[in-house]
Structures are given as structure tokens and as C-alpha cells.
C-alpha positions as CSV (number, residue, x, y, z in Angstrom):
1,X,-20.1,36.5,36.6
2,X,-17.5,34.1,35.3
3,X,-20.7,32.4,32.7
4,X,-21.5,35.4,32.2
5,X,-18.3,36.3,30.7
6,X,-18.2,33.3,29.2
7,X,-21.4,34.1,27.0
8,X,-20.4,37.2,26.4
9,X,-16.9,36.2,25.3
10,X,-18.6,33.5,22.9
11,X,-20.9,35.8,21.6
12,X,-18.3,38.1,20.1
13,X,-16.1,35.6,19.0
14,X,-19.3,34.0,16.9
15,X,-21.1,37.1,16.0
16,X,-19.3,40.2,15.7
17,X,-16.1,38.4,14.2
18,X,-17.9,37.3,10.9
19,X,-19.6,40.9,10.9
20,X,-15.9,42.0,10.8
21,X,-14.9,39.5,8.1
22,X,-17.6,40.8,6.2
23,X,-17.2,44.4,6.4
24,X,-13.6,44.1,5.8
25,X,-14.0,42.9,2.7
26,X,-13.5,45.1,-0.1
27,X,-15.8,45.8,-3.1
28,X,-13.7,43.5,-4.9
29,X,-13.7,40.9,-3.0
30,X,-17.5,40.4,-3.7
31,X,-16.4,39.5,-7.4
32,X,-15.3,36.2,-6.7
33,X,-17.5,35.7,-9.3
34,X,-15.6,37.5,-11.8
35,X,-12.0,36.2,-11.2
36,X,-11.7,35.1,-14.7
37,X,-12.7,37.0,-17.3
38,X,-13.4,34.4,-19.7
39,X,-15.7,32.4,-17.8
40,X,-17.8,35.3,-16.8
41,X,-17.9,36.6,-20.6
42,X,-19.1,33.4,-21.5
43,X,-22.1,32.9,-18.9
44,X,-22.6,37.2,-19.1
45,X,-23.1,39.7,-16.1
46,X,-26.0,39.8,-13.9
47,X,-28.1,42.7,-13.8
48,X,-29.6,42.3,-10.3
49,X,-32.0,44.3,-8.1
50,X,-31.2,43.8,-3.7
51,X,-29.8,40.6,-4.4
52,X,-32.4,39.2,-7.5
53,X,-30.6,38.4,-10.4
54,X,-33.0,39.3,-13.0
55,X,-31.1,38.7,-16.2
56,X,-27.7,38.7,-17.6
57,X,-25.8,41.2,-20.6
58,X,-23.8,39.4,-22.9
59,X,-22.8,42.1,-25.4
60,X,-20.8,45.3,-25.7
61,X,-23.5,48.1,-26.9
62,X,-21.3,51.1,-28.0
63,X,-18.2,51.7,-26.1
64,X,-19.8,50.0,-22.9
65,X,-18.7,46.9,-22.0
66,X,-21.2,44.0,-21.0
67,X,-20.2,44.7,-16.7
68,X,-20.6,48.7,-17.5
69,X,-23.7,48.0,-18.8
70,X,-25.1,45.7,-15.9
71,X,-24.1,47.5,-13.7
72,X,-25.9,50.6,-15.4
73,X,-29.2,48.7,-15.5
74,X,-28.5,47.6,-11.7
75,X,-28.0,51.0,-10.6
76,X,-31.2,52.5,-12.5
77,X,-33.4,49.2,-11.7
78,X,-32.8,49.6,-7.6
79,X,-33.9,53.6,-7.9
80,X,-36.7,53.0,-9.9
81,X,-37.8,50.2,-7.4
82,X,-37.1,52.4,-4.2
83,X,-39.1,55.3,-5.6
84,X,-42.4,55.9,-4.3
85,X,-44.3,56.0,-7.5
86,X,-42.8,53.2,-8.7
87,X,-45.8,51.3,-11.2
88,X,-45.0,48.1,-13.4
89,X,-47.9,49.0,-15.4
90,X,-45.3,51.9,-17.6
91,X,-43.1,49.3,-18.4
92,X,-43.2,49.6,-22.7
93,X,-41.5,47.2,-25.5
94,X,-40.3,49.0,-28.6
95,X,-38.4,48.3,-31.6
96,X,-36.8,51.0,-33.4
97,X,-33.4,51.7,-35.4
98,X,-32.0,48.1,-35.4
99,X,-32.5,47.3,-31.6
100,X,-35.5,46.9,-29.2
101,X,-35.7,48.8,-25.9
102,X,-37.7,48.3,-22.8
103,X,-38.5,51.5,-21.3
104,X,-40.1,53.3,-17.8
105,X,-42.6,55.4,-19.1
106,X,-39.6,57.8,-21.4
107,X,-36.6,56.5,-19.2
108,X,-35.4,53.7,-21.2
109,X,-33.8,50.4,-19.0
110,X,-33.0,48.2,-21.3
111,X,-31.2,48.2,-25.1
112,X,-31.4,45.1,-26.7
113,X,-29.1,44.6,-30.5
114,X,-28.8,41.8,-32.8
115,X,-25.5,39.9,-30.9
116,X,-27.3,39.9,-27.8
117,X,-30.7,38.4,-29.3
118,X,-28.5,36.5,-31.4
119,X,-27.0,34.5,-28.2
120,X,-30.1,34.3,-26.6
121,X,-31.9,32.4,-29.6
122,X,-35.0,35.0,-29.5
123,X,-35.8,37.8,-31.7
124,X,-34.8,41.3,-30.4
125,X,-38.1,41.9,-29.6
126,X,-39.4,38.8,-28.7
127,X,-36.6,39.4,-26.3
128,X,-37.4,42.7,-25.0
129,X,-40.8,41.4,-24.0
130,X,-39.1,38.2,-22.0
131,X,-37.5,41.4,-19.9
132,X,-40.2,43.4,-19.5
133,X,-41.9,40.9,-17.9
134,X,-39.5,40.0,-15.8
135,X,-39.3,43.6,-14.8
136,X,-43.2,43.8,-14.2
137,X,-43.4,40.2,-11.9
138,X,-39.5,41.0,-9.8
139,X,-39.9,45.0,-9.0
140,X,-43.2,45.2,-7.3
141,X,-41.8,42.4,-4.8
142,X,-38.3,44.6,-4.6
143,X,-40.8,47.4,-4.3
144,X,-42.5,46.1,-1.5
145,X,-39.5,45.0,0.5
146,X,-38.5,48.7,1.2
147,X,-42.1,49.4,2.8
148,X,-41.7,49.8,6.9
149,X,-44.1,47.1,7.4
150,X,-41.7,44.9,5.1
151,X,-38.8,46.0,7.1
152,X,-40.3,45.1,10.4
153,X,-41.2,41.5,9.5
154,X,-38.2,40.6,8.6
155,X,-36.5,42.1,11.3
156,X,-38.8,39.6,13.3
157,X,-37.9,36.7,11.6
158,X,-34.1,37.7,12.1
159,X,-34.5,38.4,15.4
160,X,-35.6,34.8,16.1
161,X,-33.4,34.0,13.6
162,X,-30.5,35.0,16.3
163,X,-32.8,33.5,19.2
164,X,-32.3,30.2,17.3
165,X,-28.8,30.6,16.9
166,X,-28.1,31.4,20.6
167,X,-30.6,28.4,21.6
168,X,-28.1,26.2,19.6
169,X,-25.0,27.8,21.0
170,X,-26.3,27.4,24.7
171,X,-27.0,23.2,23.7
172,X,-23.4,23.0,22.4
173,X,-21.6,25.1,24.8
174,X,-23.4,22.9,27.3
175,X,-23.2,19.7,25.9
176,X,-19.6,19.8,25.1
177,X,-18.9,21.1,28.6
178,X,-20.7,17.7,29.7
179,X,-18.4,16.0,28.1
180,X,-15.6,17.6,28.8
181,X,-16.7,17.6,32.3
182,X,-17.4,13.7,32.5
183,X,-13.4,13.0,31.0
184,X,-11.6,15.0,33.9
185,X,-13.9,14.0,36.6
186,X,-13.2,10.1,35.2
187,X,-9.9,10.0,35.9
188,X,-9.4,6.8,36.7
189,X,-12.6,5.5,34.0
190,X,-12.8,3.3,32.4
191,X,-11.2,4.6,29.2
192,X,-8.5,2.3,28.1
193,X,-5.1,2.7,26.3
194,X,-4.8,1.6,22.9
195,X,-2.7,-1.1,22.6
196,X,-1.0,-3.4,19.7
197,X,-0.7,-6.7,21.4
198,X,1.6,-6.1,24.2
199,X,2.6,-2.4,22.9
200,X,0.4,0.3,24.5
201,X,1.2,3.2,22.2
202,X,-1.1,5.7,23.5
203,X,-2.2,6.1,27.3
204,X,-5.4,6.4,29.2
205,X,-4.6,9.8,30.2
206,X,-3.1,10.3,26.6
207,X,-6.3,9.3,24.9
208,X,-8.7,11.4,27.1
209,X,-6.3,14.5,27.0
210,X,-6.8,13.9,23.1
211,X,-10.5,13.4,23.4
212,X,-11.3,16.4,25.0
213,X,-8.6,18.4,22.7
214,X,-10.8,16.8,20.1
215,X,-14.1,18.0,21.4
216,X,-12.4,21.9,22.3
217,X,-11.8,22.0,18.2
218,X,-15.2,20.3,16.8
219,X,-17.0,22.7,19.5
220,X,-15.1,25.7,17.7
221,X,-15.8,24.4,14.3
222,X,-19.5,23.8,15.1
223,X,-19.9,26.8,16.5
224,X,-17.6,29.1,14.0
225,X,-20.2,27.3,11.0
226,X,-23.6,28.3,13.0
227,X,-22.4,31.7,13.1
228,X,-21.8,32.3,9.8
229,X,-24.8,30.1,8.3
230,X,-27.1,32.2,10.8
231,X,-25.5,35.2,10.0
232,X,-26.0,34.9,6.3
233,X,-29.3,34.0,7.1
234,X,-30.2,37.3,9.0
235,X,-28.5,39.4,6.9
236,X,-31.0,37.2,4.2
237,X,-34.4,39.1,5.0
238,X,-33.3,42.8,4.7
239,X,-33.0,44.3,1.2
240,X,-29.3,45.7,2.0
241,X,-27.4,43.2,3.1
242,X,-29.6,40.0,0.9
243,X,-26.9,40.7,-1.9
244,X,-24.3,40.0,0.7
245,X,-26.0,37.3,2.5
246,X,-26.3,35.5,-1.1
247,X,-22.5,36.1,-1.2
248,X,-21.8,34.8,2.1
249,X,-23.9,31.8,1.3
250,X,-22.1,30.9,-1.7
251,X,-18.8,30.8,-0.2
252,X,-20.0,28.3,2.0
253,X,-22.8,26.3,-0.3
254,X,-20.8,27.0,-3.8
255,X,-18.2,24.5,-3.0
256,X,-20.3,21.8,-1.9
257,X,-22.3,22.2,-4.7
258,X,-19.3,21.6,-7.3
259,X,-17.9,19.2,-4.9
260,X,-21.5,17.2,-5.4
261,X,-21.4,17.6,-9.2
262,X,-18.1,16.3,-9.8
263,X,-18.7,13.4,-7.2
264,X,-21.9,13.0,-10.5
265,X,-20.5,13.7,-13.4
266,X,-17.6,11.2,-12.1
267,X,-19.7,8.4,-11.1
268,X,-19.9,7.0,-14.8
269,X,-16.2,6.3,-14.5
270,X,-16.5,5.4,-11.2
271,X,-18.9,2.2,-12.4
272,X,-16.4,1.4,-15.1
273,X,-13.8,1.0,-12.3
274,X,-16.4,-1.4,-9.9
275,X,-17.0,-3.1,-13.0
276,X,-13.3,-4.0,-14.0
277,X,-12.5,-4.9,-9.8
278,X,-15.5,-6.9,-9.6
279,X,-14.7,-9.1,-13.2
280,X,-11.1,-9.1,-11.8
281,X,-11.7,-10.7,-8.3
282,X,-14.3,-13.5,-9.9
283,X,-11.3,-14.2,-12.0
284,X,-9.2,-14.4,-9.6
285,X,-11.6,-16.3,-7.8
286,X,-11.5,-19.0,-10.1
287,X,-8.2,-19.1,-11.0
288,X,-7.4,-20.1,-7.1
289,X,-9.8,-22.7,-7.1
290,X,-8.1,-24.5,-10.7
291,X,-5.0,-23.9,-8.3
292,X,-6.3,-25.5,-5.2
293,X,-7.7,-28.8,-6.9
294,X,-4.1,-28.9,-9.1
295,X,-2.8,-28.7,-5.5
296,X,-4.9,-31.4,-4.8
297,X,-4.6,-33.6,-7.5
298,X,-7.8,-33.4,-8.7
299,X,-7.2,-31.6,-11.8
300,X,-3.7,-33.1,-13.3
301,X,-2.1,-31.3,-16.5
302,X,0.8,-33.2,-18.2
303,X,4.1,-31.5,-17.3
304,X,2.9,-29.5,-15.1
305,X,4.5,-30.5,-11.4
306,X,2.3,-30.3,-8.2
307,X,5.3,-27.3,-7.2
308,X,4.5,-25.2,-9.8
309,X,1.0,-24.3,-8.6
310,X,1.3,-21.3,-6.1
311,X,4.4,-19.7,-8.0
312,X,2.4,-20.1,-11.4
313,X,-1.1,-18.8,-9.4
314,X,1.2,-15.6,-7.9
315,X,2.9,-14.8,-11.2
316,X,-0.8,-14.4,-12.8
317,X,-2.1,-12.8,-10.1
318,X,0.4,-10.0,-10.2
319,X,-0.1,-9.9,-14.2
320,X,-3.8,-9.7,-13.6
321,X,-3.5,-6.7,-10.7
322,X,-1.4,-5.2,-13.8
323,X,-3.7,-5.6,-16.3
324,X,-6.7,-4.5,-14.0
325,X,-4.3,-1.0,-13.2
326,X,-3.8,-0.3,-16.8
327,X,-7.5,-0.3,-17.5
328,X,-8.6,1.2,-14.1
329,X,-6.3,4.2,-14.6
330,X,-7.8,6.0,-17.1
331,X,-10.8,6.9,-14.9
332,X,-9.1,7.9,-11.9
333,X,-10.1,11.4,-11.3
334,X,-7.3,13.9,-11.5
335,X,-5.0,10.9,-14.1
336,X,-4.4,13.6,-16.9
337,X,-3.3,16.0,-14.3
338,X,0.8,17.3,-14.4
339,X,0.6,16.5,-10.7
340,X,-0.4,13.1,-11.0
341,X,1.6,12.3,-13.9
342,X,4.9,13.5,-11.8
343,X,4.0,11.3,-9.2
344,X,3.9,8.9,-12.3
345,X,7.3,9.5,-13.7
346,X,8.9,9.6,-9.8
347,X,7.4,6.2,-9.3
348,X,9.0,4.7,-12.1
349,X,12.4,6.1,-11.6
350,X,12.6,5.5,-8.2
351,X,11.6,1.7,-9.3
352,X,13.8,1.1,-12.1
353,X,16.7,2.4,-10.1
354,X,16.6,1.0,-6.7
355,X,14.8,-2.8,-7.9
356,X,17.9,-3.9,-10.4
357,X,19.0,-6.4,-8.3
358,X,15.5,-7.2,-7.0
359,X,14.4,-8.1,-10.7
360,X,17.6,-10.2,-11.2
361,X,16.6,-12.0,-8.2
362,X,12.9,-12.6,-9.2
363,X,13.6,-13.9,-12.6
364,X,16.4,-16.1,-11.1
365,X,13.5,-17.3,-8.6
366,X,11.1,-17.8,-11.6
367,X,14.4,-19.6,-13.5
368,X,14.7,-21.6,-10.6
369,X,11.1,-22.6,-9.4
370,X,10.5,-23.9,-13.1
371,X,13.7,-25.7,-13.6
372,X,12.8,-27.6,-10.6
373,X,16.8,-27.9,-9.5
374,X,15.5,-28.4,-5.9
375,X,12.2,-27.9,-3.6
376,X,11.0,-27.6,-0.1
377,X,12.6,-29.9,2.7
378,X,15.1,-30.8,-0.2
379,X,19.1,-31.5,1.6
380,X,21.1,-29.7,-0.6
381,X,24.6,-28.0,-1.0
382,X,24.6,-24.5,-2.3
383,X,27.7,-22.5,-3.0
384,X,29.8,-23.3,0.8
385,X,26.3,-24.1,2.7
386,X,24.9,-27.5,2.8
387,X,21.5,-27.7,4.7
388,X,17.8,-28.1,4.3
389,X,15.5,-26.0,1.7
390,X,13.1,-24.0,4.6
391,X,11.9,-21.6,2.1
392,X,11.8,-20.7,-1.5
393,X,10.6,-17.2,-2.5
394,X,10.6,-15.4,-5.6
395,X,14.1,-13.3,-4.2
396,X,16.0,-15.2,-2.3
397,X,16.7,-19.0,-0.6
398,X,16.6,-20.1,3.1
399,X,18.8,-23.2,3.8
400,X,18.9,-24.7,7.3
401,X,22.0,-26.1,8.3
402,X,23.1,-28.5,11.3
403,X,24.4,-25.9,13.1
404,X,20.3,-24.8,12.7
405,X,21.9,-21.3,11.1
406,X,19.2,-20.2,8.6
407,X,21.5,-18.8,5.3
408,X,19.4,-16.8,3.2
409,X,21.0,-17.1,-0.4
410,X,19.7,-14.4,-3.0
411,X,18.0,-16.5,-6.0
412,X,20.9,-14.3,-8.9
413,X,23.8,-16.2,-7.2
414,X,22.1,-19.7,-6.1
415,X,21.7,-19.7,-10.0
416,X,24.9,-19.0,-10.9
417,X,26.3,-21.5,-8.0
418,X,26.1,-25.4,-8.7
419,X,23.6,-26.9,-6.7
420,X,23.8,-30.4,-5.4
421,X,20.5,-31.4,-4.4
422,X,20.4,-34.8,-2.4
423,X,17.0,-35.6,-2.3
424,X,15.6,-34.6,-5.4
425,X,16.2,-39.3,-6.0
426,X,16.7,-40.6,-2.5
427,X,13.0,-41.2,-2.3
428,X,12.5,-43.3,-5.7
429,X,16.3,-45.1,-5.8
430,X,18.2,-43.4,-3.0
431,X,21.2,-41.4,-2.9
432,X,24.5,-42.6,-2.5
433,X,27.1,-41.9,0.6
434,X,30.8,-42.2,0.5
435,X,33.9,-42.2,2.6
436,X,36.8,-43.8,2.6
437,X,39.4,-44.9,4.6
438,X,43.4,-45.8,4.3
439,X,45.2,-48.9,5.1
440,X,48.6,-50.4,4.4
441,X,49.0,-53.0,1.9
442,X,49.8,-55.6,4.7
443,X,46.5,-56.2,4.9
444,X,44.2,-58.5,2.3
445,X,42.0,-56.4,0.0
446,X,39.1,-58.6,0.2
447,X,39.1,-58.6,4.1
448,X,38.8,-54.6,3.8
449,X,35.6,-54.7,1.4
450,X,34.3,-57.2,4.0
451,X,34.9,-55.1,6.9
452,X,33.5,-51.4,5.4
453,X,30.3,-53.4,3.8
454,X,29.5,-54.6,7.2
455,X,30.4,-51.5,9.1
456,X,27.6,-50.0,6.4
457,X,24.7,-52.5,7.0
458,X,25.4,-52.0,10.8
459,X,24.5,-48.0,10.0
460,X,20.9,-47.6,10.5
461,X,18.9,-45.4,7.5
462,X,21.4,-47.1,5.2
463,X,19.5,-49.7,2.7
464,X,20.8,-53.2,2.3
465,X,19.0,-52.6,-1.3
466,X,20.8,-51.7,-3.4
467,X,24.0,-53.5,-1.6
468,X,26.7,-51.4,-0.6
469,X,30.0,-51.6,-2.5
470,X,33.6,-50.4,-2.0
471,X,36.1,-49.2,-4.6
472,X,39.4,-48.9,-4.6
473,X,40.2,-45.6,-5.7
474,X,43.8,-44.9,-5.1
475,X,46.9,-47.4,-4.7
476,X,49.7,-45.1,-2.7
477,X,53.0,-45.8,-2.3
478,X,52.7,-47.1,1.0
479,X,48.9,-47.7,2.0
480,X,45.8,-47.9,0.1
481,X,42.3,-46.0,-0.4
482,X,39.2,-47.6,0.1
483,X,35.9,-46.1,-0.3
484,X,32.6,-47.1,0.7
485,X,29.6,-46.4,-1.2
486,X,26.1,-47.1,0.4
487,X,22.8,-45.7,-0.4
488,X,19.9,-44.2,1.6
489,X,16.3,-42.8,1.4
490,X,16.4,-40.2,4.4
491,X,19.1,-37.3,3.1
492,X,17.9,-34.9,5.9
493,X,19.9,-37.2,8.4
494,X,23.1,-37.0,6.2
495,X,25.6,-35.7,8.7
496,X,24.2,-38.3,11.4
497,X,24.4,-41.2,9.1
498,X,27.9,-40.4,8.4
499,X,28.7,-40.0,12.0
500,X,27.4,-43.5,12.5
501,X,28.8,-45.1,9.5
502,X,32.3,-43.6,10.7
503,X,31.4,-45.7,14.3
504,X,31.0,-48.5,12.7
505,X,33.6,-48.8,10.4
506,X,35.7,-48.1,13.6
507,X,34.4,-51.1,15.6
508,X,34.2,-53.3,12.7
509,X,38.1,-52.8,11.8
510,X,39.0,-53.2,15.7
511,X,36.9,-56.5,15.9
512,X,38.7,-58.1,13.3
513,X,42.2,-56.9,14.4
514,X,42.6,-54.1,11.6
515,X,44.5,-51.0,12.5
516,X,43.0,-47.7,10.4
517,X,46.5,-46.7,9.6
518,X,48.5,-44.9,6.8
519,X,52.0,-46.1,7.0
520,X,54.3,-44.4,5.0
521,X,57.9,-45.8,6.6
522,X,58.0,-48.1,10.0
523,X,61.4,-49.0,10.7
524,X,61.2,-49.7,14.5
525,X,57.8,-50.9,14.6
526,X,58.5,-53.4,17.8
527,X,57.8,-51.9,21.2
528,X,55.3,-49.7,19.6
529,X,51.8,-50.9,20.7
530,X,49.2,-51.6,18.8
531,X,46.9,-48.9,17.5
532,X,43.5,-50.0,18.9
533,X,41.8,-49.7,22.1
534,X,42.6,-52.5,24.6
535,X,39.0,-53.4,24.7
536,X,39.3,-55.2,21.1
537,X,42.9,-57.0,22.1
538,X,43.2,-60.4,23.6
539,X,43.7,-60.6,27.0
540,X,47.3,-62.0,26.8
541,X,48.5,-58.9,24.6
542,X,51.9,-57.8,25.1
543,X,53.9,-55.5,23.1
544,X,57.0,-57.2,21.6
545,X,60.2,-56.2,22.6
546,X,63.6,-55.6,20.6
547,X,65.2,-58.6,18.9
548,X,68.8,-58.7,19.3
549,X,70.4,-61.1,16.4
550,X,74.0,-61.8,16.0
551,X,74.7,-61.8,12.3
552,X,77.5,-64.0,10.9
553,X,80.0,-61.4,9.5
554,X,81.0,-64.5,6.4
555,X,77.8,-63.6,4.9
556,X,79.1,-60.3,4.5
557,X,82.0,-60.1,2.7
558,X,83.6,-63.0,3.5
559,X,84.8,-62.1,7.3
560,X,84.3,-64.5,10.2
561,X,82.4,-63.2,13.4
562,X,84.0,-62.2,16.2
């Protein structure tokens, strides 16, 4: 009882719904035709017998308009047919007063005048004759369509019409309910999740409760589709209902057929548009292979650097994608509509008011890449960071620090920074380090330059070629700068050069008995021990103590000691 109710349920839904639909339709509605005047002026009004158009009125004859008057010759067309007398043989051509008729024995059908011949290209009677043979070949079979045995073949062929349609609807109610069937019973299936690398963003039991939903509504589509094609189809073979079965059809085949014909009439500009994509990828084809052998070295251009090749091959990529828009656009379908140019406009506002700063940044990049101030793996310090050059893009900068902090400077203020780059000549002469150090002027000059210069050959990555040298860059009032200059070839290891080159000077200074002091004023300087670890002092160090003099009192002023 429960499938019985089931079919029964499905049968109304799919058979006496659309009967509904159609019936509740008002005369009106059947003019979908005729929702613009103009159009319908221009192509004329049918005159049509149970659903033949036959031909189509064009002009106004007297106060009747071109509609009035097919729907005039309609009307008297279908009665003459019905009637049981009814004999092509009476139909007459005549020409008479200006205009040619076609008439029924003495009922006249048809008035032809001069504007309507006129659009038709044929003379008025030339015309007339063109109609009444129409009239003689399309009423005899209208005719014979209202005959019982007419009417009870093609209730035959719609009654197996519907068989058909219920043999269908039994294979799709009972297929889908198959598969329907087969998800819930495989609960634990093998139906999988779908999954973006570790993320599962939909479920087992997710995707089968969307798979069956899925099947529910392509089992209702199918089904609500069927019923109307086969109902347009039934109501097809009856006289009565053929005009509406043509209707029903229409609604259904009408859009698919002006879908088809502008998918044609646009395939024209759709070859203009393969064309232009596939001259632009061989292009672009060939432009990356000039930039992998200049990569290579295979191809060499004078002045042009081996860095320049993937900024100067993106650059004229992104020109070329431009070029290849501006000629593609014109034959995109829908480009002259409002729609698509306000789409247009909101693009380009939205563009050239949130990517100011993103431009200033690209042309910096561009500035930058071609000015070549520093590259790739470069040491260099920009603005307050000092690192290595990780990345260069056409926006921004990525320096690497020792701290291994990734600073990601934006291209507009890296060029309006200075930019000490200190590798761009460590690998062809070598880039100078400095630091200096302070002693007293107690100490010979030429024992300090000794000292630091071996302090920096003891510091490895620094090159005994060119020597090392010291300057004397500031005379104090009470000690001395000295600063060590020293060159080297690996500028990613500057901070650990330095840290060994301070070492060294350290254990250089406290070999040779040096203190690394600043003295400004040392008026007790006995008992005070000496400023270096014990390690570099001889064994029989002591500290002096206080001398106590006794100062003859003569010298001074003449008095004798006491």
C-alpha cells in the first residue's frame, strides 16, 4: 500500500501538476510570442489552423490591424476545416479593385493589397495563388484530423505515449532508490572524506548525506522534465490542444535553440580569441627559452647582467597578458553590455585606489633590480637592519639577520634609505673591516700597529692580501685611537669575523704585556694590579706597593727638614 501510494503520489505530482500549469495560464500568457510589439510587426502574425501556421499578415487593410486580421482568417480557416463539406477544390484566386482575394466558393479568406505584396516581393496575385495553395495542400490534412478514426489513432499513440512515460518513471524512481538505498545501507563504505592534505573539510557521512541530497533533486528534475516533454507530446496528436502542445514545446526547446545560435553566431569571435592565446603562449614560449639560455650563459648581450633575466622576462610577460587582454576583449560576449562595463569602471577604481602604495613599491623594485645596488645572498645594511638579501621581489625586500629575524623592507623606502652592500666587491678585491681600539700614550706607536696587524692575520677569513694596515685616527688628550683595517672575501660571516678579530687582538695585546686601557688621570696607580688576566703575567708578579719618600724641605723654599 505504502508503493502504491508512492506511485500514486508521483503520478500527480508529474502529471496533473503541469496540466494545472497549463490550464492556469491565461489567454495571454500564450502570446509570449507577442511581448514586443515591434518584433512581432516586423516578422507579422501568424494565421494558423489547430496549431499549423500557414502564413503570416503584415499589413493593416482598413481599420484592421495586422493581429485583428489573423486572427480573423484563423477563426474562419478552423470552421471552414471542421465543416463537413469542407472541399479544397472551391478555393478561387481573383484580382479586382487594387487588391487580390482568395476566396471559398463566395466567402472570401483572404485580402491581399499592394504593402502586403510589396513586403513579400511577389505580385498581389502571384501572391494570392502562393496562399491558395497553401490552403488547398494544409486544410484537407486539418480536415481529416477531426474525423473519429483520426481522433482515435492518435489517442493510441498518446496513450502509449503515457505508457512510455510511466516505463521511464518506474526505471528512475527505481534506479535512484538503488542508489539511495546502496549509500545508507554503506555506512561504513568505502566512501571517503575529501581532504586537502591533512585538512578533511567534508566527512564520509557529510559527502554521502550530500550525494544522496544530490540524487533526491536530479531525480525531481529528471522527472519534473519527462512530465512536461511527454505531456507536450500527448497533448501533440489531438487537434485541440497541438496549438498548446507547440506552445509548451517552445518554452522548453525555444531557449535552447537561441542559446545554440548564439553559441554559432559567436564562434567567429570565439576563433579570433584561440587565435590571439595561442600566438600569445608561442611567444611567450620563446621568450622564456632567450631567458633560460641568457640564464645560462649561452646567449650574452652587452650590459645586460645575468640578474636581470627573470625580472626583465616577468615585466614582459605581464605587458604581453596586457596586450593579449586588450585585443581579446573586444570579442568577449556580453563586452558592450552596461553590466559589464560597470564591472569595468568598479575594477579600475577599486585598483587605482587601494594599489597606490603597491605601484610605488613595484617601480621602486623595478628602480632597484636595474640599478643593481645589491642582489641575492648579498650582506648588506639597510636603513637599522644589517643582514643577508633572502629575497627580492618586485614589492618589498627580505633581509636575514644574525638573530635569523627575517625583516621584510617595502622596495619605496629601501630606496629612499642608503644601502650599504658588503658584498657587491668582497669577491673580486674584498671588503674592508675596521675596529679600533684605545691605548695611552705610554705605549710605543709602532709596537701597537705590530700587535692589531697580527691579531688580524691570526683571524681566520681575513686575507693576508692585500696586507692589513692600522691608522691612527684620533690623538686624545690622554690615550690614543687605533684602528685596524683588514680585508676579506666571505661578508656573510661579518659579525663572526669580528668576534674573532676582537679575540685576537685581546690575546695579542696580553702576550706582549699591553693593557687595552683608556687612561684619562692615574694618580695612585701603585697597588692597583695590572689590567690583564694572570694567565699572561710572569709567575713572579706582584703588585707594587706605596713608596714613602722623605722630601728635603731646602728644596722647597729654602727650609731644612725636620
Amino acid at each position: 500500500m505504502k508503493r502504491l501510494s508512492l506511485y500514486r503520489r508521483l503520478f500527480l505530482t508529474s502529471f496533473i501538476v503541469p496540466i494545472l500549469l497549463l490550464t492556469s495560464f491565461p489567454a495571454s500568457a500564450w502570446q509570449g510570442d507577442h511581448e514586443t510589439e515591434t518584433a512581432e510587426e516586423k516578422q507579422g502574425y501568424p494565421v494558423s489552423v489547430d496549431g499549423y501556421e500557414l502564413f503570416r499578415i503584415h499589413e493593416t487593410l482598413g481599420a484592421a490591424s495586422p493581429q485583428l486580421r489573423a486572427e480573423r482568417i484563423s477563426a474562419a480557416l478552423e470552421d471552414l476545416a471542421k465543416s463537413q463539406d469542407f472541399d479544397p477544390k472551391k478555393f478561387q484566386v481573383s484580382e479586382e479593385g487594387g487588391i487580390a482575394t482568395v476566396r471559398y466558393g463566395d466567402q472570401l479568406m483572404v485580402t491581399i493589397n499592394d504593402a502586403e505584396a510589396k513586403d513579400s516581393g511577389l505580385p498581389r496575385k502571384a501572391l494570392a495563388t502562393q496562399y491558395s495553395m497553401i490552403l488547398q495542400s494544409k486544410l484537407p490534412e486539418v480536415h481529416e484530423q477531426h474525423t473519429p478514426r483520426y481522433l482515435w489513432k492518435a489517442a493510441i499513440f498518446a496513450a502509449i505515449t503515457i505508457l512510455i512515460y510511466l516505463g521511464l518513471l518506474w526505471v528512475i524512481i527505481r534506479g535512484t532508490r538503488w542508489i539511495l538505498n546502496s549509500l545508507e545501507t554503506q555506512s561504513k563504505g568505502p566512501i571517503q572524506g575529501i581532504k586537502i592534505q591533512q585538512s578533511e573539510i567534508i566527512q564520509g557521512s557529510q559527502l554521502r548525506a550530500l550525494l544522496a541530497s544530490v540524487v533526491r533533486l536530479l531525480r525531481i528534475v529528471v522527472i519534473a522534465i519527462l512530465s512536461y516533454g511527454f505531456l507536450a507530446k500527448a497533448f501533440s496528436f489531438f487537434p485541440w490542444t497541438r496549438e498548446h502542445s507547440q506552445r509548451l514545446l517552445g518554452y522548453l526547446i525555444n531557449p535552447l535553440i537561441t542559446m545554440g545560435e548564439a553559441v554559432l553566431n559567436y564562434l567567429p569571435k570565439l576563433c579570433y580569441i584561440v587565435a590571439i592565446i595561442v600566438v600569445l603562449h608561442f611567444v611567450l614560449r620563446f621568450i622564456r627559452i632567450i631567458a633560460r639560455e641568457l640564464e645560462r650563459g649561452r646567449i650574452r648581450i652587452v650590459g645586460f647582467y645575468p640578474e636581470w633575466v627573470q625580472p626583465t622576462y616577468k615585466i614582459v610577460r605581464v605587458l604581453l597578458y596586457a596586450f593579449g587582454a586588450v585585443l581579446i576583449y573586444p570579442y568577449l560576449p556580453g563586452e558592450g553590455s552596461p553590466a559589464f562595463k560597470g564591472i569595468g569602471v568598479f575594477l579600475g577604481v577599486l585598483f587605482s585606489l587601494g594599489s597606490t602604495s603597491a605601484v610605488a613599491n613595484f617601480v621602486a623594485g623595478v628602480i632597484l633590480i636595474y640599478t643593481r645596488g645589491y642582489r641575492v645572498g648579498d650582506w648588506v645594511t639597510i636603513g637599522d637592519s644589517t643582514g643577508e638579501v633572502v629575497q627580492m621581489s618586485m614589492l618589498a625586500t627580505h633581509v636575514r639577520t644574525i638573530q635569523n629575524e627575517e625583516v621584510t623592507i617595502p622596495n619605496s623606502v629601501v630606496l629612499s634609505s642608503f644601502v650599504t652592500n658588503f658584498s657587491l666587491q668582497a669577491q673580486e678585491q674584498g671588503v674592508a673591516l675596521h675596529t679600533s681600539v684605545t691605548i695611552g700614550y705610554d705605549q710605543p706607536w709602532r709596537t701597537i700597529h705590530k700587535l692589531l696587524i697580527d691579531a688580524a692575520l691570526r683571524t681566520p677569513d681575513l686575507l693576508p692580501v692585500p696586507q692589513p694596515f692600522v691608522l691612527q685616527s684620533q690623538l686624545e688628550d690622554s690615550y690614543v685611537k687605533y684602528e685596524i683595517n683588514a680585508y676579506t672575501n666571505h661578508p656573510l660571516r661579518m659579525p663572526y669575523i669580528y668576534s674573532d678579530l676582537h679575540s685576537n687582538i685581546q690575546d695579542s695585546f696580553f702576550e706582549a704585556g699591553v693593557e687595552i686601557m683608556s687612561p684619562i688621570i692615574h694618580g695612585l696607580r701603585d697597588l692597583n694590579h695590572v689590567a690583564m688576566p694572570d694567565m699572561y703575567l710572569p709567575k713572579d708578579y706582584r703588585a707594587r706597593s706605596f713608596r714613602v719618600e722623605r722630601t728635603d724641605l731646602a728644596r722647597d723654599g729654602g727650609k731644612q727638614n725636620e
